[in-house]
N, C-alpha and C positions, 0 to 999 in steps of 0.2 A: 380648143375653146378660145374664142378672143372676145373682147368686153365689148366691144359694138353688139354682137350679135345675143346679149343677156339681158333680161328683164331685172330690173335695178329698183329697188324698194328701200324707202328710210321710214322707218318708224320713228313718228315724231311727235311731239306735244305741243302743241299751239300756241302753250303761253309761252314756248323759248324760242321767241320771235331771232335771239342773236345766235342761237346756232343753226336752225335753218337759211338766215343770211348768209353766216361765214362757211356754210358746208354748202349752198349751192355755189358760191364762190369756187370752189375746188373742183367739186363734181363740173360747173362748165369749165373750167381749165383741160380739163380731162377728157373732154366731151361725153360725157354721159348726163341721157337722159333719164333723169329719175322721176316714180314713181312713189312719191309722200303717203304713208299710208298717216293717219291722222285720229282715227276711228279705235274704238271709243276714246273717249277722253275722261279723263277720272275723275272729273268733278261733275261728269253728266252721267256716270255709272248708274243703270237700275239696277233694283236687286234681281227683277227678272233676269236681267242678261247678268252678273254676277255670279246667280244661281245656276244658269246653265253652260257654265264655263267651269265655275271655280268650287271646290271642296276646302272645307276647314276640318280637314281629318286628322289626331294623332295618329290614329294609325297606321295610315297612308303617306303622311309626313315620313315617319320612322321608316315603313319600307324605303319607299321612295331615296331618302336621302342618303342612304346609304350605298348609292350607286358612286355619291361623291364624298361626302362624310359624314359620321350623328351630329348633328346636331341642335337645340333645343326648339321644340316646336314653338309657334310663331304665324299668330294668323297674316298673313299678307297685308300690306298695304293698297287703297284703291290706285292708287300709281302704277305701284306693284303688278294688280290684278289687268290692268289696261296695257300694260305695257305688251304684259304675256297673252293676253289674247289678239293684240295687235300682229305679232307674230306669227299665233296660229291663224291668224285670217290671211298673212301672206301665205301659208303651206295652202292653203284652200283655193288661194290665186293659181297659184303654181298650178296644184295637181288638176287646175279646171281647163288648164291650157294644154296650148299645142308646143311649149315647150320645153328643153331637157334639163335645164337649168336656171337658178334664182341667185342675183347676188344679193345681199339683205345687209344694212347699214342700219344703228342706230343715231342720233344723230348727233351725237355728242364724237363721231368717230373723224378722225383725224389723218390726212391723206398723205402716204408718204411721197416725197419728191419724185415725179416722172412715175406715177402709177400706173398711170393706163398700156405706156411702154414697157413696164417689166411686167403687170399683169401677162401682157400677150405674151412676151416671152416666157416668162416662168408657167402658165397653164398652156402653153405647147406641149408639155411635159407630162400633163393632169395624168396619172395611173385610171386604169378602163376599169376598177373596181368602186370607184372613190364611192361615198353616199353623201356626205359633208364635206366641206373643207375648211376650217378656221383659219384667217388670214391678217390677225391683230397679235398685238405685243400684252392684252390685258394682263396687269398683276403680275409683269415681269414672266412670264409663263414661256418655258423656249425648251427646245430640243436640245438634250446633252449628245454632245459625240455627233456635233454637225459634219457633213462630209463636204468635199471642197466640191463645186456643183450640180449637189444636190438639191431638190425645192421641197419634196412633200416626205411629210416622214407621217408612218402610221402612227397612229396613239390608240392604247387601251381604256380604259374604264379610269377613271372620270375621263371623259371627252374632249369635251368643250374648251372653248378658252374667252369665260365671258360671253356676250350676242353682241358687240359692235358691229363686227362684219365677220361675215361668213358665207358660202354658196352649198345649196342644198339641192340636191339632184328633185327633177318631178317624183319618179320612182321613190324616194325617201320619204320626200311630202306626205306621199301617199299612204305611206307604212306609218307614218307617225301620229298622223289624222286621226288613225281608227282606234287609238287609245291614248292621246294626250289632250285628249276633253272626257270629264272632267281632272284639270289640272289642280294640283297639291300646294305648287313647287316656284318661285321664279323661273323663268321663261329660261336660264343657264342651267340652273340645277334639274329642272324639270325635265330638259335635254339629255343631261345625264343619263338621267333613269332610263328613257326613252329611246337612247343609242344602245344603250347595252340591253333593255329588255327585247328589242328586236337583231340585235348583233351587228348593228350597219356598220358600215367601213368607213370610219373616221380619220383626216390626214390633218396635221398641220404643216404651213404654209413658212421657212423660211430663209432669206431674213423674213420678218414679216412684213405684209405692206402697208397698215393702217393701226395708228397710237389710239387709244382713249381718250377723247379730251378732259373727261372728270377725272382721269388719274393723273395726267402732268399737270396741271392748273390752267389749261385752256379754258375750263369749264369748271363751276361749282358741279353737285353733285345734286339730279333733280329728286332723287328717292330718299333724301335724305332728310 
């Protein structure tokens, strides 16, 4: 796999006019062309489209969260709710296409030095099983018992690590499509559930190649 050859998606908000500036800054350093997904935006949320994306379920809450941990139900934020169907409208990108894989940025994500050189290097490697791959440092999150050049290590239940950046196979897309509408869950935790209810092969990526910017102080926090 090498990063020329991927379709490249940043889920973005409109009104963070300075992290779309300082992250296309990076992405052309890197030469990648991205695709800004933009849509919906949460202050234009209808309920129609609200209504056929999102559930306000305890019940489903409780399953649900339990893929990653209990805790107390909480109806979503319209942020919130935008952000995750932004997401799922890139899986829809994807599975419409004629290709194998999606890299997906949020846009608060943060590029680490010479990216696009060690992507290619280090996903020369990619394992022929992958379904996901998380490639960020969110929340301090890292593989114990790293081996000296190694890249991908499997991960069990909870999954994820955060949605700044990640790459998700068409095939996955496709799988996750057909029951993550309607969604419970933030677009991370909702993943959760949605790795492990269908058993996909989850790997993390490291070192990692891309930081948070709301977590080191690049960036306020927009959900917040």
């Amino acid at each position: 796999m090498r990063l020329a050859e991927l379709p490249v998606y940043v889920i973005h908000g409109e009104h963070l006019a300075e992290r779309r500036a300082r992250l296309e800054r990076e992405l052309e350093a890197n030469g990648i062309d991205a695709e800004w997904v933009t849509d919906p935006a949460a202050a234009t949320l209808t309920p129609e489209l609200t209504r056929r994306y999102y559930r306000e379920s305890r019940w489903l809450w409780r399953r649900r969260t339990a893929a990653t941990m209990r805790i107390p139900f909480r109806p979503l934020a319209p942020r919130e709710i935008a952000v995750t169907i932004s997401h799922i409208d890139t899986y829809r990108r994807l599975a419409e296409s004629d290709r194998d894989w999606a890299l997906i940025f949020e846009d608060d994500a943060v590029l680490e030095m010479r990216f696009a050189e060690r992507f290619d290097e280090y996903f020369a490697e990619l394992p022929a099983d992958a379904d996901f791959v998380f490639i960020g440092s969110c929340c301090g999150l890292r593989i114990d018992g790293v081996e000296p050049g190694r890249r991908f290590y499997r991960k069990g239940c909870p999954a994820t690590k955060c949605s700044d950046s990640y790459l998700v196979s068409r095939n996955a897309a496709r799988t996750v499509l057909r029951t993550i509408v309607p969604f419970v869950l933030t677009i991370d935790w909702e993943l959760n559930y949605q790795l492990d209810r269908h058993d996909l092969v989850v790997y993390w990526l490291e070192p990692p190649l891309v930081s948070q910017g709301s977590e080191t102080g690049v960036h306020t926090s927009s959900l917040r």
